[in-house]
C-alpha positions in Angstrom: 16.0 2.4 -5.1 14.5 2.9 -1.8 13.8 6.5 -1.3 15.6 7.5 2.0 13.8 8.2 5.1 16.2 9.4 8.6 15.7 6.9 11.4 13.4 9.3 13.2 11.1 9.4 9.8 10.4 5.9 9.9 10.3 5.1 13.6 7.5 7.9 13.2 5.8 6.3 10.0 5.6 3.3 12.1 4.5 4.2 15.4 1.7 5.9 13.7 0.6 3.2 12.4 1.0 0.5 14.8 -1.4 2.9 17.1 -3.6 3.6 14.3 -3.9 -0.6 13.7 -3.4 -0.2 10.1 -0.1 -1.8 9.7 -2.2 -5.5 10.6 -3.8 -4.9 7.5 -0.6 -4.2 5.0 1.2 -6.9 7.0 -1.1 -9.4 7.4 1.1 -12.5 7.1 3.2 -11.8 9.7 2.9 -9.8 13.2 4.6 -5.8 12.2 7.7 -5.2 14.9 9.8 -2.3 14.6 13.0 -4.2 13.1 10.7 -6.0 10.6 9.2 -2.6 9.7 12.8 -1.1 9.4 14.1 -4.2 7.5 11.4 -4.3 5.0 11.5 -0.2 4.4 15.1 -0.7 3.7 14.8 -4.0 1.2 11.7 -2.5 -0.8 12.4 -0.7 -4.0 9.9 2.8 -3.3 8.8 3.4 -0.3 6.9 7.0 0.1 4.9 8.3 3.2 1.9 10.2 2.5 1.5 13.5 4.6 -1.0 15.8 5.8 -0.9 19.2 7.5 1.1 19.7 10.1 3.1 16.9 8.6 1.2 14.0 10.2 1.6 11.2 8.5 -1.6 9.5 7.1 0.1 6.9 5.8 2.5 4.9 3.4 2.7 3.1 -0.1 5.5 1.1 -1.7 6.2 -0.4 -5.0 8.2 -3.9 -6.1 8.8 -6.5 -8.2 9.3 -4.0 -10.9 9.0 -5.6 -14.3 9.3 -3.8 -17.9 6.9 -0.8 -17.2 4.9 -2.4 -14.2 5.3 -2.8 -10.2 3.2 -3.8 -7.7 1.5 -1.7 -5.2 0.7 -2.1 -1.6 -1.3 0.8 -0.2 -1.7 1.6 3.7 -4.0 4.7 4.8 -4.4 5.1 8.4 -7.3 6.4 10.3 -6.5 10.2 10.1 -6.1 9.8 6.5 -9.5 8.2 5.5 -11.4 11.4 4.9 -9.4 12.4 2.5 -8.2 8.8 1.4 -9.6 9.4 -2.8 -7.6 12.4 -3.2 -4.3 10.4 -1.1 -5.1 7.7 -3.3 -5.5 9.5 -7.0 -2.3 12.0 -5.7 -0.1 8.6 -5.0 -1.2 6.4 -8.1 -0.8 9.9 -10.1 3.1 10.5 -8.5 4.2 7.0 -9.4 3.1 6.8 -12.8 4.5 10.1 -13.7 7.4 9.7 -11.6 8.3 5.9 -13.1 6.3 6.5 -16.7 4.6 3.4 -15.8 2.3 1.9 -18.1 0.2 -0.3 -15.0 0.6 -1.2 -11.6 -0.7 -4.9 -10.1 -2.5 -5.0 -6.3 -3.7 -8.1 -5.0 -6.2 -7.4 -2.4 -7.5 -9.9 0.6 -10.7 -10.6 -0.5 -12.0 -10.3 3.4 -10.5 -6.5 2.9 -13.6 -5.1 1.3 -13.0 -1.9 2.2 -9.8 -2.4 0.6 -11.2 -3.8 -2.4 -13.7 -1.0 -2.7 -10.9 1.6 -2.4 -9.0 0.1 -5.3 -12.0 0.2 -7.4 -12.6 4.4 -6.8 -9.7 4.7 -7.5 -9.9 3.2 -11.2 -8.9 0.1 -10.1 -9.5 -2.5 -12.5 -10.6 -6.4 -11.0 -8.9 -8.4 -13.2 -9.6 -11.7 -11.4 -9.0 -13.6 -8.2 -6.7 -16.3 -6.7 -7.7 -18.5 -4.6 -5.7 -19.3 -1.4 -3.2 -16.3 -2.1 -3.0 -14.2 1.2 -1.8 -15.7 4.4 -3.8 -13.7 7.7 -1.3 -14.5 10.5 -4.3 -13.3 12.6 -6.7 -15.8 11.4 -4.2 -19.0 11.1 -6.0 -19.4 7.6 -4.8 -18.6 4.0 -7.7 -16.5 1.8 -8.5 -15.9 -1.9 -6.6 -12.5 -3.3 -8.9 -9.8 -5.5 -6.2 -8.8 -8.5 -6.6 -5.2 -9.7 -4.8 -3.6 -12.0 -4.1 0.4 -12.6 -3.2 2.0 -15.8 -2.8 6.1 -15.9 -5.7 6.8 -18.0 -8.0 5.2 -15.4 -6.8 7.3 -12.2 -10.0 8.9 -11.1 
């Protein structure tokens, strides 16, 4: 259920965000080449870039492990997109629950990611508790705790 992107689109999605250093952050387990970035675009079940003017891309989000009326959401702004990253946000939670008539989505957050963390709760995130030892930072060689928030459509700010 992969929405399709041409070659060019994602080669572009990704070389943004390799310069931008954001794709570190979504892929923390594991160093981000091209052919992983490729593989995993074409294996997830949504993938959707966000886009500014001039068609810049400021960056993605993807959904899986779709269950009854919930998914799980992974979330990657890049740099450019940062100023306008609560209207991004509220426009991509917003296009996924009307698109999908989800009922909630699930993020599990690094808890070193506070930025991350903070993000989720503008945008109506909800904590619903924490796991300890969930994320694996390839960069750090160390496994760390996981914030769980949940979405529902009522609370998109």
């Amino acid at each position: 259920m992969c929405w399709e992107m041409s070659e060019a689109e994602l080669e572009r999605l990704y070389e943004e965000g390799k310069a931008d250093g954001a794709l570190g952050l979504v892929s923390y387990d594991m160093p981000m080449t091209y052919e992983v970035f490729s593989l995993f675009a074409r294996r997830c079940e949504v993938l959707a870039a966000c886009y500014g003017a001039g068609s810049k891309p400021l960056g993605f989000f993807y959904l899986n492990d779709f269950e009854g009326s919930t998914a799980r959401l992974h979330f990657c702004l890049y740099q450019a997109g940062r100023g306008d990253r609560h209207e991004i946000g509220r426009q991509a939670l917003k296009w996924c629950f009307d698109t999908f008539k989800f009922k909630s989505l699930i993020g599990a957050v690094p808890v070193i990611y506070s930025g991350a963390c903070d993000y989720a709760r503008e945008m109506g995130g909800r904590e619903l508790g924490g796991i300890p030892g969930r994320c694996w930072i390839e960069r750090l060689k160390r496994a760390v705790g996981a914030l769980v928030f949940i979405f529902e459509p009522k609370e998109v700010k």
